[in-house]
C-alpha positions in Angstrom: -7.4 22.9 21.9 -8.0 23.7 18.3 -7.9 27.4 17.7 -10.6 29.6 16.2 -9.3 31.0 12.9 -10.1 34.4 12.6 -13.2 35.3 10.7 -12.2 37.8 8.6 -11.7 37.1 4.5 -8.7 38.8 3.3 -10.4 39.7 -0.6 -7.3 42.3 -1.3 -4.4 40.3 -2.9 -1.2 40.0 -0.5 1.1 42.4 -2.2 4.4 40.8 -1.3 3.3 38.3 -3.4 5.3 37.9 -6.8 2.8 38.7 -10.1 3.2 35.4 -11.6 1.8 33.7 -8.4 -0.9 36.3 -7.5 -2.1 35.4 -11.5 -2.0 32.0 -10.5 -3.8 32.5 -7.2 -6.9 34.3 -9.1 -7.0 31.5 -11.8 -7.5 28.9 -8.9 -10.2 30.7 -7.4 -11.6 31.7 -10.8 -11.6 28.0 -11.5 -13.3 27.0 -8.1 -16.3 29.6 -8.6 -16.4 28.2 -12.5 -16.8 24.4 -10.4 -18.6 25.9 -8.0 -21.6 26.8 -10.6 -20.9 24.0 -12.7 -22.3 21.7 -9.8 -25.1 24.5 -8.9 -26.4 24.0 -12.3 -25.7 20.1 -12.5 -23.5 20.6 -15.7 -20.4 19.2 -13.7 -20.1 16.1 -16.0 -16.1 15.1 -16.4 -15.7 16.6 -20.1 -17.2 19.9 -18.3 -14.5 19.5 -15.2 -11.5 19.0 -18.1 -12.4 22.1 -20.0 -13.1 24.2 -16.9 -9.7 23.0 -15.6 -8.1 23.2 -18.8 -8.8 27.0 -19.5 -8.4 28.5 -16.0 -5.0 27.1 -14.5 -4.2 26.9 -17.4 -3.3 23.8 -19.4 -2.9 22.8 -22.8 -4.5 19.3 -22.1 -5.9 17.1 -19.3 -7.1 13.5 -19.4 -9.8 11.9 -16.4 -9.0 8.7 -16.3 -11.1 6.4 -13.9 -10.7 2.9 -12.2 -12.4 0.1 -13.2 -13.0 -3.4 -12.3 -9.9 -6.0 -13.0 -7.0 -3.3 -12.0 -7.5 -0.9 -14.8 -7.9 3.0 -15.5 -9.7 4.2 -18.5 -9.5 7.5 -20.1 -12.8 9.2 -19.3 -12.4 12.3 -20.5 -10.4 14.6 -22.2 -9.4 18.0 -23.3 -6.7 18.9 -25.4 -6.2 14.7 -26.5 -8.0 12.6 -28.9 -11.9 12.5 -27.8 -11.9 8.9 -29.8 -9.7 7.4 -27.3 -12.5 8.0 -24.2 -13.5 4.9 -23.6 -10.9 3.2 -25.3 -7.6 3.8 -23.6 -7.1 1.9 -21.0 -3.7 1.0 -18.4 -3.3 -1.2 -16.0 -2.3 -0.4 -12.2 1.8 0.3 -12.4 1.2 0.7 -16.0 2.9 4.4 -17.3 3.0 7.3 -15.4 -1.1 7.6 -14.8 -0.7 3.7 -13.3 3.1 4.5 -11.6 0.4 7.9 -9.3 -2.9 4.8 -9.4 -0.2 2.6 -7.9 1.9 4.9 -5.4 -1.4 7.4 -4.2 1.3 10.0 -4.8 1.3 12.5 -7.5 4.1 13.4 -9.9 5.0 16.7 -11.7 7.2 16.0 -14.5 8.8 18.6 -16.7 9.5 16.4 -19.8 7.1 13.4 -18.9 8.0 11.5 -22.3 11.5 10.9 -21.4 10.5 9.6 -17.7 11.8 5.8 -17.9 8.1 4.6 -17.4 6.3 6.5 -19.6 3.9 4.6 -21.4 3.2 5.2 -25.2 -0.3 5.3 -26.2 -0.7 6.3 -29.9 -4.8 6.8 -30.3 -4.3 9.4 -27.3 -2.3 11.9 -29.6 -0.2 13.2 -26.8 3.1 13.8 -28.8 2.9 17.0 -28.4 3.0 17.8 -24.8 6.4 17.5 -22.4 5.8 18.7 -18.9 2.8 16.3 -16.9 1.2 16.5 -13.6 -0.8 13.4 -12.6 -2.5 13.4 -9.0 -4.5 10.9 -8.2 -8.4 10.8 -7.3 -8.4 9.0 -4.1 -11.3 8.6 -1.3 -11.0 6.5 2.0 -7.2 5.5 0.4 -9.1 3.6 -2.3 -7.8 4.5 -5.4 -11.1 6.6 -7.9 -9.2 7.5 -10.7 -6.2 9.9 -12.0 -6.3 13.3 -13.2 -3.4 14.3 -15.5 -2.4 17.9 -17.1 0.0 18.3 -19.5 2.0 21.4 -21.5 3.6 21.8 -24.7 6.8 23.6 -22.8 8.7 21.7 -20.5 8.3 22.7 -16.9 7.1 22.4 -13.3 3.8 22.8 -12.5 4.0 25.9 -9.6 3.0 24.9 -6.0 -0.2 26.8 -6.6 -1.4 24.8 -9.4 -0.4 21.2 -7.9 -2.7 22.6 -4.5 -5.4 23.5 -7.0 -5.2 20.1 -8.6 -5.7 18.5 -5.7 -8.2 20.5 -5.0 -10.4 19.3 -8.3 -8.7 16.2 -7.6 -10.8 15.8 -4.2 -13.8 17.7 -6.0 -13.9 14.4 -8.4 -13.4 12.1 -6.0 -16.7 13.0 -4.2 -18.4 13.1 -7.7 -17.4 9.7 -8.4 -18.4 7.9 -4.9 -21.5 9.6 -5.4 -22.1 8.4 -8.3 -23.5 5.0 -7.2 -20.4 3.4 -7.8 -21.8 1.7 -11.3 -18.8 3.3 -12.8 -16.1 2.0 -10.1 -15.1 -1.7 -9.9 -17.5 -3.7 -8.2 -16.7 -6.0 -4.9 -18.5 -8.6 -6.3 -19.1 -11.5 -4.1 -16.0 -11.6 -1.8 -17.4 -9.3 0.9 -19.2 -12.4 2.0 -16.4 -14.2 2.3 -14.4 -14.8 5.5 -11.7 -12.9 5.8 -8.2 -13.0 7.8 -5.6 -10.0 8.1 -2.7 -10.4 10.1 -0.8 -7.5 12.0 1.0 -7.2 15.4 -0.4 -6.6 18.9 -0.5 -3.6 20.4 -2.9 -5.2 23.8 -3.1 -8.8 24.5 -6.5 -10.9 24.8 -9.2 -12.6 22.7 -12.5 -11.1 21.8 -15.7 -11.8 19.3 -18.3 -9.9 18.3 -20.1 -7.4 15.9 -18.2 -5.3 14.1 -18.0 -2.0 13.9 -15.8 -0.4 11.0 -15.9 3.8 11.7 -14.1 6.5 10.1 -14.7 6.2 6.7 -15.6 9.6 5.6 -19.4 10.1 3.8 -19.5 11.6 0.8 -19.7 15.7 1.6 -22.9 17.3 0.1 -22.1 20.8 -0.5 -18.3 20.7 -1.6 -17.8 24.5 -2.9 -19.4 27.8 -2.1 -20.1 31.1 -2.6 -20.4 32.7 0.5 -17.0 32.2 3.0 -18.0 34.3 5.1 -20.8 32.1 6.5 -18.3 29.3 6.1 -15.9 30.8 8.5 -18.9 31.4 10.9 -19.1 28.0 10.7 -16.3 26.9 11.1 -15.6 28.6 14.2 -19.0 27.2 15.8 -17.4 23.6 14.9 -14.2 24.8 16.4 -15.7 26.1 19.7 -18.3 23.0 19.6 -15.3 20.5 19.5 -13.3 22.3 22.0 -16.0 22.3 24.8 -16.7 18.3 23.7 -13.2 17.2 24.4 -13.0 19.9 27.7 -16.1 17.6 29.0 -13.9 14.8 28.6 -10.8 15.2 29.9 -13.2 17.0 33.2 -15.7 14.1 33.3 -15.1 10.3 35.1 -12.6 8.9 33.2 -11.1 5.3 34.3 -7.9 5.4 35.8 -8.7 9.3 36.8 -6.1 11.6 36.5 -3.5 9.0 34.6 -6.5 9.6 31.7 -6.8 12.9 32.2 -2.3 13.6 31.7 -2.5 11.8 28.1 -6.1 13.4 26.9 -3.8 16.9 27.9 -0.9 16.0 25.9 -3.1 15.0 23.5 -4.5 19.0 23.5 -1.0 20.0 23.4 -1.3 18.9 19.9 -4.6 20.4 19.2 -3.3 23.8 20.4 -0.4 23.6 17.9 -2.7 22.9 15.1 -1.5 25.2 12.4 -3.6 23.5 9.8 -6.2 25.4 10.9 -5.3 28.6 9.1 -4.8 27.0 5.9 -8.3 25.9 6.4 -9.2 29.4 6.3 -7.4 29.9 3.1 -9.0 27.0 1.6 -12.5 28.5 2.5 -11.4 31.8 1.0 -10.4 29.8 -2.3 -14.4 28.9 -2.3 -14.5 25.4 -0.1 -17.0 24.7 2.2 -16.0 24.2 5.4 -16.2 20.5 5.3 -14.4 20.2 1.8 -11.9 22.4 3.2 -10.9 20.7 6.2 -11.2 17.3 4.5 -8.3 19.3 1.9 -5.9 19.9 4.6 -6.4 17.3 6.2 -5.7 15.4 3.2 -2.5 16.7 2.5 -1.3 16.8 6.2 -1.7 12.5 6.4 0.3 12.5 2.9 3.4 14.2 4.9 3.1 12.9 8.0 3.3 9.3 6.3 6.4 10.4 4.5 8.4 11.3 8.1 10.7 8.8 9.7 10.2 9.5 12.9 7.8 6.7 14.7 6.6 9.5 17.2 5.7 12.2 14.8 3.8 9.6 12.6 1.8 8.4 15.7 0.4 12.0 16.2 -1.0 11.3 12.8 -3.2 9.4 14.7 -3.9 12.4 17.4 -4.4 15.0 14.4 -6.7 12.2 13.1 -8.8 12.6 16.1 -9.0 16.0 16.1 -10.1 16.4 12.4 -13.2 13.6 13.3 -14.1 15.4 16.0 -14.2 18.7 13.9 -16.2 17.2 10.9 -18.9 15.4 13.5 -19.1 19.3 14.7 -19.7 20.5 11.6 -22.1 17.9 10.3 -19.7 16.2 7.7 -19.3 13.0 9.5 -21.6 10.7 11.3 -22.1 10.7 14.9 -20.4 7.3 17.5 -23.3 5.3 18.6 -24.7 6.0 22.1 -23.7 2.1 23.0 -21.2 -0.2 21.3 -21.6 -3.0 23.7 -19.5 -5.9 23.2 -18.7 -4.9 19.5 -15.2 -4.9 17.7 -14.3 -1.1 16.7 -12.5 -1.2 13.4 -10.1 2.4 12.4 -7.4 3.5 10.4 -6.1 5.4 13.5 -7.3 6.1 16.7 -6.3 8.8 19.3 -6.5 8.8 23.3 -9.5 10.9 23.0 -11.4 8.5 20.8 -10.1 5.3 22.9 -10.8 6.7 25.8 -14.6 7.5 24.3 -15.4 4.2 22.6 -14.3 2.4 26.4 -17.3 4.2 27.5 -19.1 3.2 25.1 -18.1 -0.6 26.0 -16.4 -1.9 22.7 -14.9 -5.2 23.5 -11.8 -4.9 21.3 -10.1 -2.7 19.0 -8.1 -3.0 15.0 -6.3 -0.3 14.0 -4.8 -0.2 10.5 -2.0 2.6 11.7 -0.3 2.2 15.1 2.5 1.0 17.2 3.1 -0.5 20.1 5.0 2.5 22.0 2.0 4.5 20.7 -1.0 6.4 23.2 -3.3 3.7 21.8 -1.5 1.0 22.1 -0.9 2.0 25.8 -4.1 2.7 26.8 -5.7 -0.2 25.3 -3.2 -2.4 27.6 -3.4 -0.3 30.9 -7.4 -1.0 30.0 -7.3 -4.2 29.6 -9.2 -4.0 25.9 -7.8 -6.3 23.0 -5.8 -4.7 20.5 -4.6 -5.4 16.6 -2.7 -3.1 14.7 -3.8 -5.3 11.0 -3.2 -5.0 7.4 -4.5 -2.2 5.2 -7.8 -2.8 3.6 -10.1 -4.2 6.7 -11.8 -0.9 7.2 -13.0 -1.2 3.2 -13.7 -4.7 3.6 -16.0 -5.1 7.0 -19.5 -4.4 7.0 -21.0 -2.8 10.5 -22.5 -5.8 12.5 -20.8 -8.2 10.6 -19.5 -11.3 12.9 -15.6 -10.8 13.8 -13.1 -12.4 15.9 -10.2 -10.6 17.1 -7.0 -12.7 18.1 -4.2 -10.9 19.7 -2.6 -13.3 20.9 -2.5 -15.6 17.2 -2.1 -12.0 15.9 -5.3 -12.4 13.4 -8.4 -10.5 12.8 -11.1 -12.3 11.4 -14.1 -11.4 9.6 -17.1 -13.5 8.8 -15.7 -16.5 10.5 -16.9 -19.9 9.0 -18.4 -22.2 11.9 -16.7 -24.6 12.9 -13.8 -21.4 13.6 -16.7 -19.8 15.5 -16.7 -22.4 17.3 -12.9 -23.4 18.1 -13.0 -19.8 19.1 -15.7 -20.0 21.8 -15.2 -23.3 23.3 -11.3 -21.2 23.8 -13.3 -18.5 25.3 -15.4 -20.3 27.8 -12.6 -22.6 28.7 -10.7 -18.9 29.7 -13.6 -17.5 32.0 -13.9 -21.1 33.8 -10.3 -20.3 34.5 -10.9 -16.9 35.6 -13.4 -17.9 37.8 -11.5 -20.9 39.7 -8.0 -18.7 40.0 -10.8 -16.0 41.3 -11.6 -18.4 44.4 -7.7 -18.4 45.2 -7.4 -14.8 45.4 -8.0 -14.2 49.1 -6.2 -16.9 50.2 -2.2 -16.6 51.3 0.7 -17.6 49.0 2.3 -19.8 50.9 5.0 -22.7 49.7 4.3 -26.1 50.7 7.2 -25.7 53.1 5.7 -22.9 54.8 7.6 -19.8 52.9 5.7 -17.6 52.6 5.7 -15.6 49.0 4.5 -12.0 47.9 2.5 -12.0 44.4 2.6 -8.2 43.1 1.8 -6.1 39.7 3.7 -4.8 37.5 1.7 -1.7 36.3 2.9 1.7 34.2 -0.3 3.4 34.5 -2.8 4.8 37.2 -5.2 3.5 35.1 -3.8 -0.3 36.0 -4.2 0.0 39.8 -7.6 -1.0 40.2 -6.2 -4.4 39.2 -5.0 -4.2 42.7 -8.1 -4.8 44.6 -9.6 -6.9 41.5 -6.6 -9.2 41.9 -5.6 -9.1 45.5 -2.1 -8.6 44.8 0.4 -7.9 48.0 1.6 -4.3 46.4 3.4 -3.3 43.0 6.7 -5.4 42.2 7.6 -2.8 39.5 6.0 1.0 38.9 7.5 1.7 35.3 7.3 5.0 35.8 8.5 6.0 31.6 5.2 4.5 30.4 3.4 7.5 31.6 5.9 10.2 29.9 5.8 8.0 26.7 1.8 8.5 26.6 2.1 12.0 27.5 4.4 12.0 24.6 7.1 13.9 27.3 8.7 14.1 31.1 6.6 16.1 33.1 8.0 18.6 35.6 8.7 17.9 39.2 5.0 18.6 40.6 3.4 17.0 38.0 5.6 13.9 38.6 5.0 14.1 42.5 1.0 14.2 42.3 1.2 10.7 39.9 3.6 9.5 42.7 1.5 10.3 45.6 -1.6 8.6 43.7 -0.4 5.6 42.9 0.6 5.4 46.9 -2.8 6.6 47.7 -3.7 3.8 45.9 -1.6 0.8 47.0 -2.7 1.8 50.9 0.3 1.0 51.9 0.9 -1.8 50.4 4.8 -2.2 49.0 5.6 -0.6 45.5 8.6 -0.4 44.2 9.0 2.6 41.4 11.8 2.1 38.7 13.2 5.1 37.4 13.0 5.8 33.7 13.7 3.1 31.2 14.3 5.3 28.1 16.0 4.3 25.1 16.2 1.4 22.6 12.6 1.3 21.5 11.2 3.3 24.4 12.4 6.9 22.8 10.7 10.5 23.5 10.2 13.2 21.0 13.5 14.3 19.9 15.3 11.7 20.8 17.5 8.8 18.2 19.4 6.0 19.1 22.0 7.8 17.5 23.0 4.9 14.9 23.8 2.9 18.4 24.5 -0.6 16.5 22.8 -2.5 19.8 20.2 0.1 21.6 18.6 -2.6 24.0 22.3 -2.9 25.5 23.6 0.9 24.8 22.9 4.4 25.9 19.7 4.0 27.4 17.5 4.0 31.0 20.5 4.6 33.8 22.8 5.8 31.6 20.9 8.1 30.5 20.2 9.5 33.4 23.5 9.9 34.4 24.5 11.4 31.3 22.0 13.8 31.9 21.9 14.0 36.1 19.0 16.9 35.8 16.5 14.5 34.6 17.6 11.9 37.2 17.1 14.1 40.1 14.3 15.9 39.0 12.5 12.2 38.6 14.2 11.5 42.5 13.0 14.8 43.8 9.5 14.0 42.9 9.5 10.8 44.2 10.8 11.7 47.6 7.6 14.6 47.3 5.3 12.1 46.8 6.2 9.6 49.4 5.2 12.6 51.7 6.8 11.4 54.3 5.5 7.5 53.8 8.3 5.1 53.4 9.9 4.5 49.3 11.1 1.8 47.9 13.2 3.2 44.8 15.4 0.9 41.9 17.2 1.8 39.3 17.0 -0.2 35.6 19.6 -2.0 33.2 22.3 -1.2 35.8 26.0 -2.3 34.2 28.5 -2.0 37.5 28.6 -1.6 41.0 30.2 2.0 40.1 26.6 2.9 38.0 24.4 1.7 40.7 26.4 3.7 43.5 26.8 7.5 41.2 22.9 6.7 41.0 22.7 6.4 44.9 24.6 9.2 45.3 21.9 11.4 43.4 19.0 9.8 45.4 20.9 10.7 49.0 21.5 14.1 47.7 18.3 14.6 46.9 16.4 13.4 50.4 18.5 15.8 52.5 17.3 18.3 50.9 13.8 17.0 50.8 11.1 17.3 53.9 9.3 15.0 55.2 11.5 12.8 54.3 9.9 9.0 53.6 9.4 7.0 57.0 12.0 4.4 55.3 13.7 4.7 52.1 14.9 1.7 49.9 16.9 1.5 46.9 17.8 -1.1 44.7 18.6 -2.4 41.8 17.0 -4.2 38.4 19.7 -7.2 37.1 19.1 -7.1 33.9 22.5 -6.8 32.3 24.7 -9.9 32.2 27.5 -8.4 33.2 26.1 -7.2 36.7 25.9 -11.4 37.6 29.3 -11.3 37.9 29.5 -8.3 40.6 26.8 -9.4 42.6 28.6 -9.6 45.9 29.8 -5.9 45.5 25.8 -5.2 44.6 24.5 -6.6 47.3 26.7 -5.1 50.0 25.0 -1.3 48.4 22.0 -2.6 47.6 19.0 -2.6 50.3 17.2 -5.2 47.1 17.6 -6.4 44.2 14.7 -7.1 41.4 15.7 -10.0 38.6 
């Protein structure tokens, strides 16, 4: 849950603090309240923004250079450079340092900037002067607005301080420039009428068309600096309170799936109560932000270094911390509110967290593009265990859809679609209809026994990894579950849970089947299926290395803490238990071992207990006689 920051202003410098950054801290906010009245008084033109950033931070010159049409940036304004050269100056995108940040969205801070191996010489600028550089680039949405660059006659490093306070104006001029009616920016021209395809992977399988609905791109923020941060922090605690009790209602209301919804929306708070950021939220409304601008700043800056880390988990909570920050800025006004319904539409995000999915389902979207996920992510798992379409698609769909316009959504040809022509249309809906005519006939077998035309008769089960799945079993008629994957639920949850929490999902899923067979493999981790923490350690073949059994027998606690709970949740009702990507006869039976320690310690014990085996790995084919005398069954 996020946490309240506290809302007292701290208006005495911090007197551990070395002079020369306490200097610097009072220049940034001397600049801010300079901006701040600047905009009050409408005389926040860009010449005004260079010379008010020029003399407080300070700087010997700095150069506003914005994007236009055909992939170029043009100096805007200046001070400290040849005025003759607004206008005039332009680079392309890539093109010297200003195009190498236009280019990258990342800034650079350069201590001798005319020795950098792209540097780009510009003689009507009248830049010879000046060594060290610090470019950032004016970015909103992640479309590129523009670049703003300082520069010093010595050579050095622009301090921490300064590069946060550039950023700061940085974001300041972004706003400026969306707002101002784009007639300045380059222009879509015609191709937003166009069709469109982006490609991508799938994260859910199916086919869906409809309406779009692109959400998440931020509004422009109306008040972006203030003068009173008191009332800000006020604010900003009613937000944090307000978004609190919103995602309490969810993870307490009727969610599908029930509790199975409920475990990832609580990992999922497990991040919010962790957030950090918030603090520096509070220092950012000290420094004279409103509360929108502020969180919008940190927020900002956390996406830039959470795209930087190599770890596929942490950059998934990107998606969580996301979330978070939408739900804070509809709280405080700064972002527009979900529709009541979204009934058969297409949602369209950069990210999305469990929260929001979870949300939009109930809000009946038909299908769901994401610009950043993965397939082992919580979205990507929900959207399967609820049975919605899912894309993860190139960059750039958000920017390009228009809210209602006509979108297909292919996960299974791995193509979104927008403004299909036609006859495509078409294809695309004769494929649909031909799909629910076949729905409907296999419907009219569902009742009926599976029975081979020699009179065998044959069990059709799931194979499920989420509570959420199991009303497939009445929907379906299935004769029980072939295979619980009992990892998908610690994956979502983004960890193991302990041995209660373990035994309640257990005892719900049986609840569930009513008593019907299902047969619960123990965790499958490893290779690509990898918790927080954990590497494949440089393992030159993970699929076929340390991974599911092994690990478990590497580390026994895990195992028997996983068997424990299992036995619990039988309570007493008889278990059919196997054990994945066995290797030998001499894995299976160490694994065995565990399991019979564990039920004679365990009361009631389960009315009949089973265990078996997956045979998965090749070599096991070859040992099957010595298998099958241990083994009560065997799953292929």
């Amino acid at each position: 849950m996020l946490k309240s920051p506290s809302p007292e202003i701290e208006t005495k410098p911090d007197t551990k603090l070395k002079p020369k950054r306490r200097r610097r801290i009072r220049d940034a906010r001397k600049l801010f309240a300079r901006l701040r009245a600047a905009l009050a008084s409408g005389a926040a033109s860009l010449p005004d923004i260079a010379l008010l950033v020029a003399q407080e931070l300070p700087a010997d010159a700095v150069a506003i250079y914005v994007a236009r049409a055909g992939e170029f940036l043009e100096l805007a304004a200046t001070y400290g450079l040849n005025v003759n050269a607004v206008g005039r100056t332009r680079l392309r995108i890539g093109e010297g340092i200003i195009g190498i940040v236009a280019s990258s969205g990342d800034a650079l801070n350069l201590p001798d900037a005319q020795n950098h191996p792209r540097f780009a010489y510009k003689s009507e600028i009248g830049e010879e002067p000046f060594a060290s550089m610090l470019a950032m680039p004016v970015k909103r949405a992640g479309r590129i607005l523009g670049v703003i660059a300082l520069q010093n006659r010595q050579p050095r490093l622009f301090a921490p301080v300064e590069v946060e306070s550039v950023a700061t104006v940085a974001m300041l001029l972004a706003e400026i420039l969306s707002g101002a009616g784009a007639t300045n920016l380059p222009e879509e021209g015609l191709g937003d009428s166009l069709p469109r395809r982006y490609a991508g992977h799938v994260l859910s399988p199916g086919i869906a068309r409809g309406p779009i609905l692109p959400y998440g791109a931020a509004p422009p923020i109306k008040q972006l600096l203030t003068d009173d941060p008191d009332a800000e922090l006020v604010r900003l605690n009613k937000a944090v309170d307000k978004a609190n009790k919103n995602l309490d209602g969810l993870i307490s209301g009727s969610l599908p799936g029930g509790n199975a919804s409920r475990d990832v929306l609580e990992a999922y708070r497990m991040v919010a109560q962790s957030a950090g950021w918030l603090s520096r939220v509070k220092e950012a409304i000290n420094d004279g932000l409103t509360a929108e601008t502020a969180v919008d700043k940190i927020s900002r800056d956390l996406r830039e270094r959470m795209r930087k880390i190599a770890d596929p988990y942490l950059r998934e909570r990107l998606a969580d911390i996301e979330d978070m920050i939408g739900r804070l800025m509809v709280a405080l006004g700064g972002a527009a509110a979900k529709p009541e319904r979204a009934d058969g539409m297409l949602l369209l995000v950069r990210r999305l967290g469990p929260a929001d999915l979870l949300d939009w389902h109930s809000r009946g979207i038909a299908g769901i593009a994401i610009e950043e996920a993965s397939p082992s992510g919580h979205a990507a798992i929900l959207a399967r265990a609820l049975g919605l379409p899912a894309l993860q698609v190139d960059r750039g769909a958000v920017e390009a859809a228009h809210e209602g316009d006509e979108a297909i959504l292919d996960a299974e040809g791995v193509t979104l679609i927008l403004r299909p022509e036609p006859e495509v249309v078409q294809v695309y809906d004769r494929a649909l209809a031909a799909r629910s005519v076949r729905a409907a006939a296999l419907a009219a077998y569902r009742d009926i026994p599976a029975i081979t035309q020699d009179g065998t008769a044959v069990s059709l089960m799931l194979n499920v990894g989420l509570a959420l799945e199991l009303d497939q079993l009445e929907r379906t008629g299935a004769d029980g579950i072939g295979l619980y994957r009992t990892e998908i639920a610690a994956l979502a949850a983004g960890g193991l849970p302990d041995v209660a929490a373990q035994a309640a999902e257990y005892a719900r899923v049986l609840d569930r089947a009513k008593g019907r067979r299902v047969q619960f493999r123990t965790l499958d981790l490893g290779a690509d299926k990898l918790l927080p923490g954990e590497t494949n350690a440089g393992e030159e073949n993970p699929a076929m290395g340390w991974r599911s059994l092994r690990v478990g027998l590497d580390r026994p606690a895990i195992l028997r803490r996983q068997l424990r709970a299992l036995l619990l949740g039988a309570q007493g009702r008889p278990l059919s238990i196997m054990f994945p990507m066995v290797a030998t006869v001499e894995e299976f039976r160490a694994a065995r071992d565990l399991l019979d320690a564990e039920a004679a310690r365990v009361r009631p014990a389960p009315e009949h207990l089973e265990c078996g085996s997956m045979i998965e790995v090749p070599s096991l084919l070859f040992q099957l006689p010595g298998l099958l005398a241990e083994a009560d069954f065997v799953s292929v």
